[in-house]
PDB file of N, CA, C and O in Angstrom:
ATOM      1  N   UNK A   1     100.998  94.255 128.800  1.00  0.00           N
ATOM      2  CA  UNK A   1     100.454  95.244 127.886  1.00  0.00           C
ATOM      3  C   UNK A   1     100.467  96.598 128.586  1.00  0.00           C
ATOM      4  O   UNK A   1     100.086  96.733 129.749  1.00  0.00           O
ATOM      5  N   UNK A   2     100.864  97.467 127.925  1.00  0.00           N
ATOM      6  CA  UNK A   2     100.736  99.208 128.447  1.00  0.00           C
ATOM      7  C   UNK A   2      99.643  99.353 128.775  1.00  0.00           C
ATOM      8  O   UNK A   2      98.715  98.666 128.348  1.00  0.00           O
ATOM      9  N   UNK A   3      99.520 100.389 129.703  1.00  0.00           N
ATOM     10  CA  UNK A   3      98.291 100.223 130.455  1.00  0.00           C
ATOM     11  C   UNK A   3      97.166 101.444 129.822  1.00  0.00           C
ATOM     12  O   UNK A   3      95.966 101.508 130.087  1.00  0.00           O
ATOM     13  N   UNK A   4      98.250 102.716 128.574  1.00  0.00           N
ATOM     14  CA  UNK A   4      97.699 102.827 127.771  1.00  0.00           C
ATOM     15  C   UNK A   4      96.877 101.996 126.659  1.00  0.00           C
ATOM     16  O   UNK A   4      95.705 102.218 126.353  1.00  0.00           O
ATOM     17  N   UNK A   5      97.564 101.170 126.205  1.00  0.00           N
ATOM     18  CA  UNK A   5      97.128 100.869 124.764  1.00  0.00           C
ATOM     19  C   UNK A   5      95.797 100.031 125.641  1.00  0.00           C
ATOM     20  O   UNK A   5      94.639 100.445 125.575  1.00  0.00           O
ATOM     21  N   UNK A   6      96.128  99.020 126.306  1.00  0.00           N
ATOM     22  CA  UNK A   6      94.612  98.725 126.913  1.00  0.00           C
ATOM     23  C   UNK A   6      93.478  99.578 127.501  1.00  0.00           C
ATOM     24  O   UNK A   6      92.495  99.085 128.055  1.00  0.00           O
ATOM     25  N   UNK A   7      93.741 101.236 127.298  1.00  0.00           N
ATOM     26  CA  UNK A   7      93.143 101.522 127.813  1.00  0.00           C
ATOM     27  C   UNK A   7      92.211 102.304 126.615  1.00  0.00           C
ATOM     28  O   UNK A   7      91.003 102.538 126.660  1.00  0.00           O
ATOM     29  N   UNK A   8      93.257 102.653 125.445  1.00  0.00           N
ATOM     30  CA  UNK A   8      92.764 102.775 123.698  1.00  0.00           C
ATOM     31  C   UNK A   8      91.654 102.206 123.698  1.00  0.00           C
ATOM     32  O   UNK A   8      90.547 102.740 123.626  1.00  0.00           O
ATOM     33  N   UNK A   9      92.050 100.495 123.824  1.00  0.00           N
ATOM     34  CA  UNK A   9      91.112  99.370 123.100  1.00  0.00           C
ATOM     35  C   UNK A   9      89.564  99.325 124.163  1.00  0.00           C
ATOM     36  O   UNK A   9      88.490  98.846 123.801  1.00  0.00           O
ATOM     37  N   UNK A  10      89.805  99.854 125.281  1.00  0.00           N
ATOM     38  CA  UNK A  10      88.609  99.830 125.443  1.00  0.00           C
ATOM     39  C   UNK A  10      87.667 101.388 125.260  1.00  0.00           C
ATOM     40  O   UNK A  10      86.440 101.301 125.316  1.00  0.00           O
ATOM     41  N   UNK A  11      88.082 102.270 125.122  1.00  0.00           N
ATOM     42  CA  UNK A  11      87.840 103.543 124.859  1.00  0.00           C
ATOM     43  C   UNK A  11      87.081 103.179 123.199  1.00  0.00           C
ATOM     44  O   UNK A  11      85.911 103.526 123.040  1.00  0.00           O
ATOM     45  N   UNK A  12      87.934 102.383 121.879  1.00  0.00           N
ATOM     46  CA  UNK A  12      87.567 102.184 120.990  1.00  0.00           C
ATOM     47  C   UNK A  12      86.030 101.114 120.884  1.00  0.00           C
ATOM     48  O   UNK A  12      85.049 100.998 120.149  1.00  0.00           O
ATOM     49  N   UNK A  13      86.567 100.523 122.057  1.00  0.00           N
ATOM     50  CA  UNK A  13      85.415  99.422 122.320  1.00  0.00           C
ATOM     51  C   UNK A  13      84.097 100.290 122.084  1.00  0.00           C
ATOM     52  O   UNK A  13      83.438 100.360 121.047  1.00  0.00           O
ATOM     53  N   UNK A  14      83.832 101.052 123.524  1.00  0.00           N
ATOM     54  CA  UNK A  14      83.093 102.118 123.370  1.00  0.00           C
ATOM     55  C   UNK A  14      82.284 103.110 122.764  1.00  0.00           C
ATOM     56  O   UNK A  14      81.138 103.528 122.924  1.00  0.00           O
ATOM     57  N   UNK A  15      83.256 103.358 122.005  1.00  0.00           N
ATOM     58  CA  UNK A  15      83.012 104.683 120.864  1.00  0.00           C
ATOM     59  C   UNK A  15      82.220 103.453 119.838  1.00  0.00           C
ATOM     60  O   UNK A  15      80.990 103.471 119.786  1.00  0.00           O
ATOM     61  N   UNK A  16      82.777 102.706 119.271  1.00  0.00           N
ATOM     62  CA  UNK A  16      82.094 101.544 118.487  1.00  0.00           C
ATOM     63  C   UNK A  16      80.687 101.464 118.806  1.00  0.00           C
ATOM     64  O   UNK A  16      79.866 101.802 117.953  1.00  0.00           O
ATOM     65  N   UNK A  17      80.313 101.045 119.963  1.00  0.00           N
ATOM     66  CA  UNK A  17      78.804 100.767 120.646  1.00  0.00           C
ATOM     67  C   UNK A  17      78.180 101.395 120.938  1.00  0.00           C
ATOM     68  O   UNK A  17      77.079 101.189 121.449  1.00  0.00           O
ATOM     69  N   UNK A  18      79.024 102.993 120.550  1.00  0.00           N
ATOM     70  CA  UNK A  18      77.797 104.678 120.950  1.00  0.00           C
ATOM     71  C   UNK A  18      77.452 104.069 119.269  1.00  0.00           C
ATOM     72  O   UNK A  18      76.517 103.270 119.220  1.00  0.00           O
ATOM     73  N   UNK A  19      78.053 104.358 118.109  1.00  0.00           N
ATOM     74  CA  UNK A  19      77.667 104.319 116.939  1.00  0.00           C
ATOM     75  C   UNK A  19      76.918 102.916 116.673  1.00  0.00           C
ATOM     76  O   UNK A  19      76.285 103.136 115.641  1.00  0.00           O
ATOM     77  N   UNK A  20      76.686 101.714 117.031  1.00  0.00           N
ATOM     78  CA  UNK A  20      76.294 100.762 117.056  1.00  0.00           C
ATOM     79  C   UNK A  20      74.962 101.120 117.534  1.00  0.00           C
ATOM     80  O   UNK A  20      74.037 100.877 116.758  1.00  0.00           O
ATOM     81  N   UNK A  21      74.648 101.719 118.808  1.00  0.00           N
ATOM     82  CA  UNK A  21      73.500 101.998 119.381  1.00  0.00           C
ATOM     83  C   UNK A  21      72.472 103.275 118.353  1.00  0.00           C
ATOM     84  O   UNK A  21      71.248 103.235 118.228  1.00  0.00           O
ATOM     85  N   UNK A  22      73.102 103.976 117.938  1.00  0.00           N
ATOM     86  CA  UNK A  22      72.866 104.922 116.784  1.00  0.00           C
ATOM     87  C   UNK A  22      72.052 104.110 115.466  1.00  0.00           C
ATOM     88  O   UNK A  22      70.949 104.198 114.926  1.00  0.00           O
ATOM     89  N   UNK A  23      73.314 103.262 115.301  1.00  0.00           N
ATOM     90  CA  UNK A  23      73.021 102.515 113.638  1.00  0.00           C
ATOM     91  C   UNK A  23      71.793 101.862 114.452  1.00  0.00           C
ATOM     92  O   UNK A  23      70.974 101.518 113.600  1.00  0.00           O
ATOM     93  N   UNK A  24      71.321 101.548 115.733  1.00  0.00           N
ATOM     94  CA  UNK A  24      70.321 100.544 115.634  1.00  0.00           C
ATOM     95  C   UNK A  24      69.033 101.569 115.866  1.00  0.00           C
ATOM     96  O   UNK A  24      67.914 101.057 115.870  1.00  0.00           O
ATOM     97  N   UNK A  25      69.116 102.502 115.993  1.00  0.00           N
ATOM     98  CA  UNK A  25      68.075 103.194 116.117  1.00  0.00           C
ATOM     99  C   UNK A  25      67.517 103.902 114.472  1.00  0.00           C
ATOM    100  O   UNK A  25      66.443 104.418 114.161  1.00  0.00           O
ATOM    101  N   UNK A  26      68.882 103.621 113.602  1.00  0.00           N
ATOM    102  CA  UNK A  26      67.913 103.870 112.511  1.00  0.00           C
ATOM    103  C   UNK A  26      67.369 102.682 112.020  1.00  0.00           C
ATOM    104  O   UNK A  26      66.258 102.704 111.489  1.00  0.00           O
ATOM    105  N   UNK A  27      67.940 101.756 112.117  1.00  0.00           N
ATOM    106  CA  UNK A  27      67.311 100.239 111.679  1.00  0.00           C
ATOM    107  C   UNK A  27      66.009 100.166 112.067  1.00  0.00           C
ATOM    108  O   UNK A  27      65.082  99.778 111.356  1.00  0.00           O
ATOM    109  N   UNK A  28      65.932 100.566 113.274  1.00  0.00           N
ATOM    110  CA  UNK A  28      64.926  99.953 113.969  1.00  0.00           C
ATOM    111  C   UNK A  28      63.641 101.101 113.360  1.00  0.00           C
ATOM    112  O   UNK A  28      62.598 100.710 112.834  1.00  0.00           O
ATOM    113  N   UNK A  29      63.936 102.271 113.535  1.00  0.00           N
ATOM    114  CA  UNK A  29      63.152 103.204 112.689  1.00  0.00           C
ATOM    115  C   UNK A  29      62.409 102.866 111.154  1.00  0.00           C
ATOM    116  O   UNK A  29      61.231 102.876 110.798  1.00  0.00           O
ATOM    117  N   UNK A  30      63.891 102.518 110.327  1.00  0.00           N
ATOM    118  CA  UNK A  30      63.495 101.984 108.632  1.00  0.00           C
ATOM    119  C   UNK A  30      62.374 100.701 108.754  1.00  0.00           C
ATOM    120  O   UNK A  30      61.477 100.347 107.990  1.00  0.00           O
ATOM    121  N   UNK A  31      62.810 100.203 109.986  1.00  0.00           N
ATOM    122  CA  UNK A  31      61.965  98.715 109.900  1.00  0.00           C
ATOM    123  C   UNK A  31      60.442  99.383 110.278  1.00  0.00           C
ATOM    124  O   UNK A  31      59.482  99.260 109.517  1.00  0.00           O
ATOM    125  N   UNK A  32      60.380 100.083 111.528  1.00  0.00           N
ATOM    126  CA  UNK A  32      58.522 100.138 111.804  1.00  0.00           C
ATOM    127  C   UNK A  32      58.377 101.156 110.440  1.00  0.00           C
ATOM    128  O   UNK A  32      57.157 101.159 110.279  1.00  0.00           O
ATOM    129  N   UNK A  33      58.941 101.996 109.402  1.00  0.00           N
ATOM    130  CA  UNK A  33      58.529 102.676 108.888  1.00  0.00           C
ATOM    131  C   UNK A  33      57.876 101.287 107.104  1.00  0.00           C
ATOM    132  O   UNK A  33      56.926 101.265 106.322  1.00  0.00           O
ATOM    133  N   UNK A  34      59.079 100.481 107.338  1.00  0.00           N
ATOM    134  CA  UNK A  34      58.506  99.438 106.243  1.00  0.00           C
ATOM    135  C   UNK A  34      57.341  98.284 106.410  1.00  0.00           C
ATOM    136  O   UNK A  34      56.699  97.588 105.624  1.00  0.00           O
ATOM    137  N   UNK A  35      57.396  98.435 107.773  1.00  0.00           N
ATOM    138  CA  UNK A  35      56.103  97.424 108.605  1.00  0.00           C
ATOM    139  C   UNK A  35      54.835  98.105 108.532  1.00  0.00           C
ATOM    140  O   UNK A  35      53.819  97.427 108.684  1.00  0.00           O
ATOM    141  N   UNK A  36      54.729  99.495 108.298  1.00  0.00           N
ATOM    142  CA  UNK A  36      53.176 100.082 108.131  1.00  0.00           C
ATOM    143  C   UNK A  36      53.477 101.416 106.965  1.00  0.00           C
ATOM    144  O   UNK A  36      53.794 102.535 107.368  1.00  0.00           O
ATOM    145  N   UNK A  37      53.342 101.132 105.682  1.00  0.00           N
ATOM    146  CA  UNK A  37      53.671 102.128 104.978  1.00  0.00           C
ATOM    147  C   UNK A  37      52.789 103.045 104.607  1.00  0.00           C
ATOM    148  O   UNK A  37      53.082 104.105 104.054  1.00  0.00           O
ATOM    149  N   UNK A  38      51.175 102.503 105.028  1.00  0.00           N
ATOM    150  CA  UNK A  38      50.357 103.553 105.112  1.00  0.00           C
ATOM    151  C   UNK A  38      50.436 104.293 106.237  1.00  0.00           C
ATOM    152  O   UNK A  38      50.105 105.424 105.880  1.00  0.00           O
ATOM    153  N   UNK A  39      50.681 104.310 107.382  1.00  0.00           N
ATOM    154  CA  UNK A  39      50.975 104.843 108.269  1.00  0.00           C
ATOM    155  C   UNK A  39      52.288 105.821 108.700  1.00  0.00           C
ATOM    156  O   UNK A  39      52.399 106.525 109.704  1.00  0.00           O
ATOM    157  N   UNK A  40      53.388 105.588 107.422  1.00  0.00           N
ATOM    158  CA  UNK A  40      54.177 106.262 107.585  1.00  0.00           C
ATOM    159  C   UNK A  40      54.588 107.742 107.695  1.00  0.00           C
ATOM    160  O   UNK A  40      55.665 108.187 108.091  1.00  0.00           O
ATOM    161  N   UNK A  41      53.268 108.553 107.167  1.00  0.00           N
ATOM    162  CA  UNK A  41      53.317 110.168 106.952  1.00  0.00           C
ATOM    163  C   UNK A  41      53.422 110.423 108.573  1.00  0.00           C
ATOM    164  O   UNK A  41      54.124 111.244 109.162  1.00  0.00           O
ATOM    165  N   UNK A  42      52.451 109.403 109.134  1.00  0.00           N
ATOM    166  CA  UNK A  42      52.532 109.939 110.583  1.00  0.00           C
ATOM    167  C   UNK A  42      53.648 109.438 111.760  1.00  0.00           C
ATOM    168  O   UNK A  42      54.091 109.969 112.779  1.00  0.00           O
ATOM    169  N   UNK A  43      53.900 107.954 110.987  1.00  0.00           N
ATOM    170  CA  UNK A  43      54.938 107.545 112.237  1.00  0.00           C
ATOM    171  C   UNK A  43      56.416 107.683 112.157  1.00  0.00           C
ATOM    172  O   UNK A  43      57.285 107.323 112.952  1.00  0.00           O
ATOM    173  N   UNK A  44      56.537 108.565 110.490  1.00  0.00           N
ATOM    174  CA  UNK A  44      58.073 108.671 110.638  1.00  0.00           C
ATOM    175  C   UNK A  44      58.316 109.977 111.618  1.00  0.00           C
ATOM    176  O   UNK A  44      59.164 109.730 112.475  1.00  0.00           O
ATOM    177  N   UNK A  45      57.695 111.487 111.701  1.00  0.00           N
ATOM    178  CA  UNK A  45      57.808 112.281 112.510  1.00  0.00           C
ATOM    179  C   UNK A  45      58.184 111.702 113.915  1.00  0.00           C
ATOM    180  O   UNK A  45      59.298 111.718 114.439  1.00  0.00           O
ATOM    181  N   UNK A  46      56.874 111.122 114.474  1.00  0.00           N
ATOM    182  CA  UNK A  46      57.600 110.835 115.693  1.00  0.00           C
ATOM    183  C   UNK A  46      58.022 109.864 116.040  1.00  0.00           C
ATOM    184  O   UNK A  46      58.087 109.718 117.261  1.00  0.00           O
ATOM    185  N   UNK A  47      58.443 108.890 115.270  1.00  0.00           N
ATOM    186  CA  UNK A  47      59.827 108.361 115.275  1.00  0.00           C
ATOM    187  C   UNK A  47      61.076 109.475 115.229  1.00  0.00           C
ATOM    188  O   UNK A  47      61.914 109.537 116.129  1.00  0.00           O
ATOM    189  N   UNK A  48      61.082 110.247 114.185  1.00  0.00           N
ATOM    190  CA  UNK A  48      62.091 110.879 114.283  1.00  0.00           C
ATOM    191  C   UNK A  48      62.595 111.604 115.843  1.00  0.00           C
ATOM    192  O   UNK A  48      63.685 111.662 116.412  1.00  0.00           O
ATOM    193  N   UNK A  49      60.979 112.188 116.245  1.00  0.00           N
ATOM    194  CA  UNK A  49      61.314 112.536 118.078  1.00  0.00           C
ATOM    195  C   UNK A  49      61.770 111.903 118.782  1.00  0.00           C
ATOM    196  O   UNK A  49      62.770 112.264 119.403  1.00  0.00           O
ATOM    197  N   UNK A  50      60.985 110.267 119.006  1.00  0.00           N
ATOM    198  CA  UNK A  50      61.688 109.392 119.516  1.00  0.00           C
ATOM    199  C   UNK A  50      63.559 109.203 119.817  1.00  0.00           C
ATOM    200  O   UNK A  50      64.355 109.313 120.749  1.00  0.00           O
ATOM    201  N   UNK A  51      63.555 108.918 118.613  1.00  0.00           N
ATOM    202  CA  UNK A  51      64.824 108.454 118.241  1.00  0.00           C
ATOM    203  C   UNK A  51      65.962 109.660 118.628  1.00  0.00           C
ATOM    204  O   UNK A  51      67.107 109.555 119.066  1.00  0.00           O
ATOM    205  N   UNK A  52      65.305 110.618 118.342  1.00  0.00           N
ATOM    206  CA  UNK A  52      66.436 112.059 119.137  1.00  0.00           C
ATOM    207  C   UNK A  52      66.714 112.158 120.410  1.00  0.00           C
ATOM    208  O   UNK A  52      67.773 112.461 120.958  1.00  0.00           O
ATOM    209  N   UNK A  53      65.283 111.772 121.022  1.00  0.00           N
ATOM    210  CA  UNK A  53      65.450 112.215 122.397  1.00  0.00           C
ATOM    211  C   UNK A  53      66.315 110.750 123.075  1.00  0.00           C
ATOM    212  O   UNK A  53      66.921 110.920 124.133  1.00  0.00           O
ATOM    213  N   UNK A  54      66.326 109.877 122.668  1.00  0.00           N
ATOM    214  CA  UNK A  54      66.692 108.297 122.834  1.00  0.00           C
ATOM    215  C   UNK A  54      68.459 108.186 122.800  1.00  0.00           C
ATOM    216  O   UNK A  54      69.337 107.749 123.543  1.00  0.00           O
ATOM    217  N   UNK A  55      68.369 108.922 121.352  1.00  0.00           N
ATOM    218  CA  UNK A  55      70.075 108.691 121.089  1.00  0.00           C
ATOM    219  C   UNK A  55      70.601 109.121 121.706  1.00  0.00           C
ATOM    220  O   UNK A  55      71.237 108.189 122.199  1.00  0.00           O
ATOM    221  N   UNK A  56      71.024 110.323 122.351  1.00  0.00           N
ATOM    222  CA  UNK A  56      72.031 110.999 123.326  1.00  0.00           C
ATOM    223  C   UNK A  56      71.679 109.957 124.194  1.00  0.00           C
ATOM    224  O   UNK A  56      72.826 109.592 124.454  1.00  0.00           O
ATOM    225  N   UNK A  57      70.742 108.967 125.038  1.00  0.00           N
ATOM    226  CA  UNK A  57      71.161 108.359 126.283  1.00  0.00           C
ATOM    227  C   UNK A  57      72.010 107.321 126.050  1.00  0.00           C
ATOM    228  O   UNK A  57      73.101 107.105 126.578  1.00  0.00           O
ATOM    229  N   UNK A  58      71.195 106.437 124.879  1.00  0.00           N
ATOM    230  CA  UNK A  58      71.782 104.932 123.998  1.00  0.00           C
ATOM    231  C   UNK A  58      73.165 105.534 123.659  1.00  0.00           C
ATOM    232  O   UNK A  58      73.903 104.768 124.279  1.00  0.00           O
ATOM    233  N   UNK A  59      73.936 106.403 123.077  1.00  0.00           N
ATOM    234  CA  UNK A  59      74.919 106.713 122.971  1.00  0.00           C
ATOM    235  C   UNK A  59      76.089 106.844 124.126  1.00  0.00           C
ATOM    236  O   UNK A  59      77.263 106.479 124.066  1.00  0.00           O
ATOM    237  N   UNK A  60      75.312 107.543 125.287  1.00  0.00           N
ATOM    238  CA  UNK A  60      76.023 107.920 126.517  1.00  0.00           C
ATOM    239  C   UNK A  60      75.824 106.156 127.517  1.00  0.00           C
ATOM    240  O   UNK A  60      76.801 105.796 128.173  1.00  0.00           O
ATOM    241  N   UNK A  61      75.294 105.781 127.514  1.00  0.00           N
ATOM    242  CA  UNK A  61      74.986 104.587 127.673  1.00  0.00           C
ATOM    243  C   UNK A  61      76.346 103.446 127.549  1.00  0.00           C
ATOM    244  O   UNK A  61      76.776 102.596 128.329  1.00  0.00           O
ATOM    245  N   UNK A  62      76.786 103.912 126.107  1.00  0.00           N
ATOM    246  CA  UNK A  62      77.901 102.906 126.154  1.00  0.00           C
ATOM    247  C   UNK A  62      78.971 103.274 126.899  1.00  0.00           C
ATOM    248  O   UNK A  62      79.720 102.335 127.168  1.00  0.00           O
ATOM    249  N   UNK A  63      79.288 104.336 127.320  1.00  0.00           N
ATOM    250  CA  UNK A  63      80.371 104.703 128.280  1.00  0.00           C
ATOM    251  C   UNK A  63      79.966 104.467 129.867  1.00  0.00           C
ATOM    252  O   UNK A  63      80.767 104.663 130.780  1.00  0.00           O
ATOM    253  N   UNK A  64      78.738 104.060 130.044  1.00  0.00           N
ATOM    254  CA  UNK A  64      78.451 104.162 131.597  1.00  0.00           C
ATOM    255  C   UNK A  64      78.272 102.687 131.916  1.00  0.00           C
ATOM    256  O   UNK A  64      77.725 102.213 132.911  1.00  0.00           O
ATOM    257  N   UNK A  65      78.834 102.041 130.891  1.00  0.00           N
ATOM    258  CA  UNK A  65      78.174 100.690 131.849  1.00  0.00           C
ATOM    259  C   UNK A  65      80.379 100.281 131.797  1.00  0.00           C
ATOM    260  O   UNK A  65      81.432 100.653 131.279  1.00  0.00           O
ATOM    261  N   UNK A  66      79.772  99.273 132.785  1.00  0.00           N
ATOM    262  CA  UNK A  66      81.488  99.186 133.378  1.00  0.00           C
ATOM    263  C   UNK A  66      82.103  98.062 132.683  1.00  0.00           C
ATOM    264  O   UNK A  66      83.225  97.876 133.156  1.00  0.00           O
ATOM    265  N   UNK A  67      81.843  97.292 131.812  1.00  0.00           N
ATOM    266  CA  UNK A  67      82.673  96.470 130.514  1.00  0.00           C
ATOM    267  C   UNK A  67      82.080  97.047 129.471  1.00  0.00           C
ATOM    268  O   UNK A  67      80.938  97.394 129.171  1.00  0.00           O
ATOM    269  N   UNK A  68      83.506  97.069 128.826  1.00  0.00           N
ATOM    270  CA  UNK A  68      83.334  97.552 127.123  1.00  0.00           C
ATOM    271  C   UNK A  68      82.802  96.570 126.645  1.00  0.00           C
ATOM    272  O   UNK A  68      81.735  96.865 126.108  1.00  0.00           O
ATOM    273  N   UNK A  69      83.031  95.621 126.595  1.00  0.00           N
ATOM    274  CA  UNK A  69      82.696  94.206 125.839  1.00  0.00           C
ATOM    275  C   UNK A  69      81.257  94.119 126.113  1.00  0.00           C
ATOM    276  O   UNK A  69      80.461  93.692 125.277  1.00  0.00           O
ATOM    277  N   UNK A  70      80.758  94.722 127.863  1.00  0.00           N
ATOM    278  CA  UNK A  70      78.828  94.632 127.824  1.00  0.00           C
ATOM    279  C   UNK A  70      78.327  95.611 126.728  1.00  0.00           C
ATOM    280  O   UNK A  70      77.297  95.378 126.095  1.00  0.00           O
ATOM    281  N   UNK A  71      79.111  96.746 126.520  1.00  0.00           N
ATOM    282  CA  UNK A  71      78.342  97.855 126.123  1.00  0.00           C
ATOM    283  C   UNK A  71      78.724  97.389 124.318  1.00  0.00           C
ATOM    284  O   UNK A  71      77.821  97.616 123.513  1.00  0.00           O
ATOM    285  N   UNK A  72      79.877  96.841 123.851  1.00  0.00           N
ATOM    286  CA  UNK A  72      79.459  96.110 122.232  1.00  0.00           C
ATOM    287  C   UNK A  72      78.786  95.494 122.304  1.00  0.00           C
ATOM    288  O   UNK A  72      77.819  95.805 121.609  1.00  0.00           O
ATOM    289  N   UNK A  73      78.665  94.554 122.870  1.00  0.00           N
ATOM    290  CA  UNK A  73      77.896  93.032 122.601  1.00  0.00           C
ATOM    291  C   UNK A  73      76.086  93.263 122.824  1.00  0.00           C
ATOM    292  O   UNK A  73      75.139  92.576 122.441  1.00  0.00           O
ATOM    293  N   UNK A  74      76.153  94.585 123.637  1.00  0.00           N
ATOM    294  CA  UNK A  74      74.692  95.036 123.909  1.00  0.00           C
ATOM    295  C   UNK A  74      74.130  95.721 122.764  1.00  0.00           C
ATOM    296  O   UNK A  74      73.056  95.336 122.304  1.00  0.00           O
ATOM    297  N   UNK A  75      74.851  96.853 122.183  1.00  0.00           N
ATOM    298  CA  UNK A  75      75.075  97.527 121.251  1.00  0.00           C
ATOM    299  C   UNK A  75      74.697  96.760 119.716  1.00  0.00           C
ATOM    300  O   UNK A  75      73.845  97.134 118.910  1.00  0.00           O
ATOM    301  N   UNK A  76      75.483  95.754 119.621  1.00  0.00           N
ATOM    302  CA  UNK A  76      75.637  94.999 118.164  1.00  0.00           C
ATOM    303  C   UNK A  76      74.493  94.042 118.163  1.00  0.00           C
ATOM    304  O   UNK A  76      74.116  93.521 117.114  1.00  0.00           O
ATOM    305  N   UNK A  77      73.771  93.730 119.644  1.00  0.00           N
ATOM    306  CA  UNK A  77      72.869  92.705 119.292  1.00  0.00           C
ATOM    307  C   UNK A  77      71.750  93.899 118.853  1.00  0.00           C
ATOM    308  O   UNK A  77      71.369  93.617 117.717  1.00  0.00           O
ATOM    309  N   UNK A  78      71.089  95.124 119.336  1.00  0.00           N
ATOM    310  CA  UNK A  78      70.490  95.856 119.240  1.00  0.00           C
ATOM    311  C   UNK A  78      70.247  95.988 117.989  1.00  0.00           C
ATOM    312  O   UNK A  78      69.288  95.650 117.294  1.00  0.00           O
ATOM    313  N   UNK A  79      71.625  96.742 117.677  1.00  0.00           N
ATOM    314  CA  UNK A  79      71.591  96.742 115.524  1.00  0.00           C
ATOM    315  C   UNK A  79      71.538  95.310 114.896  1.00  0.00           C
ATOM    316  O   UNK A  79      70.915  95.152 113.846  1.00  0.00           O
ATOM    317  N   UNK A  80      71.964  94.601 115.307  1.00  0.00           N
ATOM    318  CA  UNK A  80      71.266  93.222 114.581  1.00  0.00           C
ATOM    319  C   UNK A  80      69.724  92.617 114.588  1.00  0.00           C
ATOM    320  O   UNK A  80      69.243  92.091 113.584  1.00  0.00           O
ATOM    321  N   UNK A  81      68.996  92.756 115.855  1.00  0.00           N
ATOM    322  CA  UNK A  81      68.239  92.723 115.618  1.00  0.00           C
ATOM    323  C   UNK A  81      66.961  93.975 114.843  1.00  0.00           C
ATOM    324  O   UNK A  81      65.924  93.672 114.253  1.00  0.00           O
ATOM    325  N   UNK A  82      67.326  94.914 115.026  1.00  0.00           N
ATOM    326  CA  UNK A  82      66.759  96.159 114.048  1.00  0.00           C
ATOM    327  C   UNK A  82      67.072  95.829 112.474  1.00  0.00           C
ATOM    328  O   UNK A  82      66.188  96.132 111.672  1.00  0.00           O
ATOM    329  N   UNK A  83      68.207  95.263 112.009  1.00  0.00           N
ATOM    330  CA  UNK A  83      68.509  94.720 110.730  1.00  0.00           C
ATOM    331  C   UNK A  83      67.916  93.783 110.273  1.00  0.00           C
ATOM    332  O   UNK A  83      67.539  93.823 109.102  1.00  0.00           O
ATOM    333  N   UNK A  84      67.691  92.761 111.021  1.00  0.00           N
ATOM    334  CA  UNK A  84      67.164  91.498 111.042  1.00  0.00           C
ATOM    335  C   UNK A  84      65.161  91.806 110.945  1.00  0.00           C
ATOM    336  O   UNK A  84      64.312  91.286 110.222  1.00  0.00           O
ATOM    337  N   UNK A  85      65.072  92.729 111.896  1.00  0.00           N
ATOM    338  CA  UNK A  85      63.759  93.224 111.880  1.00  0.00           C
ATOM    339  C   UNK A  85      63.188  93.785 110.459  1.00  0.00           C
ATOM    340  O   UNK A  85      62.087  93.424 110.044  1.00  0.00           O
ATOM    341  N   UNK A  86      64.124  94.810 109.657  1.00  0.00           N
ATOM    342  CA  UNK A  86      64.054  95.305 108.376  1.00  0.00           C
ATOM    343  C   UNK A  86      63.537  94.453 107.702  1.00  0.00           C
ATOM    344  O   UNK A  86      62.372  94.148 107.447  1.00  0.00           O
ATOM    345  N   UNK A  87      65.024  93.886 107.279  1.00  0.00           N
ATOM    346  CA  UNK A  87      64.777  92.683 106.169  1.00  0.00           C
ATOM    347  C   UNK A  87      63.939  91.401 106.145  1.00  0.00           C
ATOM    348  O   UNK A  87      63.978  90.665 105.158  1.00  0.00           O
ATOM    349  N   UNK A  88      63.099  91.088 107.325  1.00  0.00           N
ATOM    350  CA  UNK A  88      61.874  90.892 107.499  1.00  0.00           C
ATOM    351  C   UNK A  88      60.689  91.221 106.877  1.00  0.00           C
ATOM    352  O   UNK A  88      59.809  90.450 106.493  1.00  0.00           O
ATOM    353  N   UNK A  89      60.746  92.816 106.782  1.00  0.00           N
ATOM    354  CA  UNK A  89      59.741  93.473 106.814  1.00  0.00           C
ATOM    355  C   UNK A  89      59.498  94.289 105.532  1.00  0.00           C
ATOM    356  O   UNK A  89      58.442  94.772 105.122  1.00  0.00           O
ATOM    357  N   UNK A  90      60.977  94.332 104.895  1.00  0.00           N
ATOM    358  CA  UNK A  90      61.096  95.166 103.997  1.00  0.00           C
ATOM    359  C   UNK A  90      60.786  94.429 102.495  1.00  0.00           C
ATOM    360  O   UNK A  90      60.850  95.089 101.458  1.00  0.00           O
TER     361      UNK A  90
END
């Protein structure tokens, strides 16, 4: 295999598990916001802080760890369980 195109697929790997780590931070957000809905005037704000100051690392995150395959598989369990957490809750 070119040592490009293997080098695509893990670059794509990557980029996948910045947005994976993203999608799980809103999951995970929608879920504590459906788990206390009286509480939500106050905990969606700082959730919203949270989650800002969080994403640029969880995002940068997937490029720093040294298998692509750790940084999906870390990534996708994250948003699965934030999904899984929702529809629990929701």
């Amino acid at each position: 295999m070119d040592k490009r195109v293997k080098n695509s697929h893990a670059y794509a790997c990557r980029i996948t598990a910045a947005l994976l780590v993203w999608l799980a931070l809103v999951l995970w957000g929608s879920a504590l916001v459906a788990l206390s809905p009286a509480m939500s005037p106050a905990t969606i704000p700082g959730y919203r802080v949270l989650a800002s100051a969080l994403a640029p690392f969880g995002m940068v995150w997937a490029f720093w760890v040294q298998s692509p395959l750790y940084a999906l598989c870390g990534s996708a369990g994250l948003a699965a369980c934030g999904g899984l957490f929702l529809v629990l809750h929701a």
